[in-house]
Residue, then its C-alpha position, 0 to 999 in steps of 0.5 A: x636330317x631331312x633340311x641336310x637331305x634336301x640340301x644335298x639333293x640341291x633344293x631349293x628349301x624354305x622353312x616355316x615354323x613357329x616360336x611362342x603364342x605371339x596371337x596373330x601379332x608381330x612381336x620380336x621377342x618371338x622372332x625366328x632370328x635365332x634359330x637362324x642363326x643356330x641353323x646357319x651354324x648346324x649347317x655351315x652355311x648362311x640361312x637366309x632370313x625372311x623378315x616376314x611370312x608370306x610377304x615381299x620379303x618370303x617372295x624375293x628370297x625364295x625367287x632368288x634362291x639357287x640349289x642348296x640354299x636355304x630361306x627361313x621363314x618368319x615366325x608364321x603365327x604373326x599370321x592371324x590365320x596360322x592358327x584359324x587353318x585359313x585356305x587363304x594363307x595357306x594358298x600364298x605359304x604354297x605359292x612360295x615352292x612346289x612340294x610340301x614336307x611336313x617334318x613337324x610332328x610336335x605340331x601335327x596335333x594342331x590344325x593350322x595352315x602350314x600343318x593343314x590347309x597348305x598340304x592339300x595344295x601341293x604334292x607332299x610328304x613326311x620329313x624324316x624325323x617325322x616318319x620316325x616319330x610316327x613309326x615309333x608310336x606306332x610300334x609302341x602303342x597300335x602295333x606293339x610286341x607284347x605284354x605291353x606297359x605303359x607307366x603313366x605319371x602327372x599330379x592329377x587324374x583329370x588331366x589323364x583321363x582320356x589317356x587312362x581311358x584309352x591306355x587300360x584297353x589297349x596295355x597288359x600292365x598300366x603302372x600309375x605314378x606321380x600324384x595321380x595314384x594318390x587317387x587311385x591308391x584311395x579309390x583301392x581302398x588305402x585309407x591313410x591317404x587324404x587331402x593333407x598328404x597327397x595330391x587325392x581328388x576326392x572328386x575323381x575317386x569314382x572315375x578311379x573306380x570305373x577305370x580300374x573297372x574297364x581295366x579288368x574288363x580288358x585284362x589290364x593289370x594296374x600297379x600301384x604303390x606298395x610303399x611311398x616315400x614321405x617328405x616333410x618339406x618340398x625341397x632337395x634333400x628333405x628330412x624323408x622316410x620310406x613307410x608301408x602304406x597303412x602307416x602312411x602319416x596322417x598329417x605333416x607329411x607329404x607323398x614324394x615318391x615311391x619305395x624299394x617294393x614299388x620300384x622292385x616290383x615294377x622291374x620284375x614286371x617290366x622283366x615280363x615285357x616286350x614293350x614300354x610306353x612311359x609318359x611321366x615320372x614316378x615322383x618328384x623326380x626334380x628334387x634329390x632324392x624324390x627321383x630315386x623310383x623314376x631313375x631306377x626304373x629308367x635305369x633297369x628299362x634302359x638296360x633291357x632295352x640294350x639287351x634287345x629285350x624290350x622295346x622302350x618309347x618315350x615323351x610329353x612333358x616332363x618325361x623326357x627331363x626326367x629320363x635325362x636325370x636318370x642318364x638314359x635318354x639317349x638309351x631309349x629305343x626312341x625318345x619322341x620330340x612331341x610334348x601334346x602331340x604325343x599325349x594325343x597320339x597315346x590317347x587315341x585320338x586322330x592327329x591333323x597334321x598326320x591324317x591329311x599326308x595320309x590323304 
């Protein structure tokens, strides 16, 4: 949007972006050929493409460049100084044109030179996907409608745990899925689940415990699972078996998913809901029929969502592939671009790219 916007206003626009981890090296198999190829296709126009970031190449293109026409740039993390945030680069990146737009918001949790350093250098703004993306979390998660939900998956709690901290004090209803409820279904007190049929950390079994506390201290209702869905295999179609959670097996059987109960009860919940922030599945959504939960809820906050009664916000990781399997991603109020910006973003923390436009 914002490219065709700009285009059409007969700018001039240079575009810089990055593909990979390449280090600081010049490596083609990162090159941004491609997508220049993809963008000249999108925009029915030849792009034209830099064989460099900042060098003879950037310079004579962007000076002969007419209205409407469109550079882009070469991957700027051949630059060793992209991801040091160094003035120096920066200073030649804002040399090549005379206004800054940052449209990138899947980088803006990065302090780079083309996210950071270089906005201070010329009058600059917010493209337009990246103004979406930051008014849609804002309305989800620092400015919601309430109750407010929050479904959280991933297999381990210790990659959530500023998330989770953050989330029990600002949602009405955390709903915690995926492995990580195998340790908070033990910190509650479930007994049948263990090392050899979950993803438990007993080592984080206290830190369940005092996030389940701070929880209730900020009047979060947690919801865990009523019932699991147990595989004896790891592959599509497994023999499997919906079980209560104290006949959970000791052994030989592993935690897939959730069941009928857990799936009924977060839809009577998220019924009550004016907002829905998810990040991750409820199972092994990959594998049939381990993504029965996670399309069932999607499917039934889908449907909310087109009654215009719930607004529904979603991204990171997986989220999003999952959403897609359950045929509902494009039914979503707003489905966020960002993978580590947005896990950022819900965890409170202040993102670079995003605070110095602010500035």
């Amino acid at each position: 949007k914002t490219i065709s916007y700009l285009v059409d206003h007969k700018a001039k626009v240079i575009l810089c972006s990055h593909l990979g981890r390449p280090k600081g090296e010049v490596n083609m198999k990162y090159s941004l050929k491609p997508v220049a190829g993809y963008l000249s296709k999108k925009l029915g126009f030849d792009v034209k493409m830099a064989s460099d970031v900042v060098g003879d190449s950037a310079k004579a293109i962007a000076a002969d460049l007419k209205d409407g026409e469109v550079e882009l740039l070469e991957n700027v993390r051949f630059e060793k100084g992209e991801t040091k945030n160094d003035p120096e680069l920066a200073k030649a990146m804002a040399s090549l044109a005379e206004i800054y737009v940052n449209d990138a918001f899947g980088t803006a949790h990065r302090a780079h030179a083309s996210m950071v350093a270089a906005v201070k250098l010329r009058p600059s703004a917010m493209g337009l996907l990246m103004e979406e993306e930051v008014n849609a979390l804002t309305t989800g998660l620092n400015d919601p409608k309430r109750p407010l939900m929050a479904i959280v998956g991933g297999s381990k709690v210790s990659t959530k745990l500023d998330l989770l901290n953050n989330l029990v004090k600002k949602v009405d209803m955390l709903v915690i899925s995926g492995g990580m409820a195998h340790t908070f279904m033990k910190a509650s007190g479930i007994d049948t689940v263990n090392e050899a049929n979950s993803l438990v950390q007993m080592d984080m079994i206290e830190t369940a415990k005092e996030i389940m506390k701070t929880a209730k201290a900020n009047n979060c209702e947690i919801i865990l699972p009523k019932d699991v869905v147990v595989s004896k295999e790891f592959k599509a179609n497994a023999e499997h078996k919906t079980v209560d959670l104290e006949h959970i097996p000791a052994e030989g059987w592993s935690l897939m998913d959730v069941g009928d109960k857990t799936i009924e009860a977060i839809n009577k919940k998220m019924e009550e809901c004016k907002t829905l922030v998810w990040n991750g599945p409820l199972g092994v959504f990959e594998l049939v029929p381990f993504d029965n939960a996670t399309n069932k809820v999607a499917q039934r906050a889908a449907v909310l969502t087109g009654e215009g009664r719930l607004t529904t916000v979603a991204g990171g990781g997986d989220t999003v592939s999952a959403l897609e399997n359950a045929g509902v991603a494009n039914k979503f109020s707003y489905i966020s671009t960002a993978g580590g910006a947005f896990l950022e973003w819900m965890e409170g923390k202040e993102l670079p790219g995003v605070v110095v436009l602010k500035k």
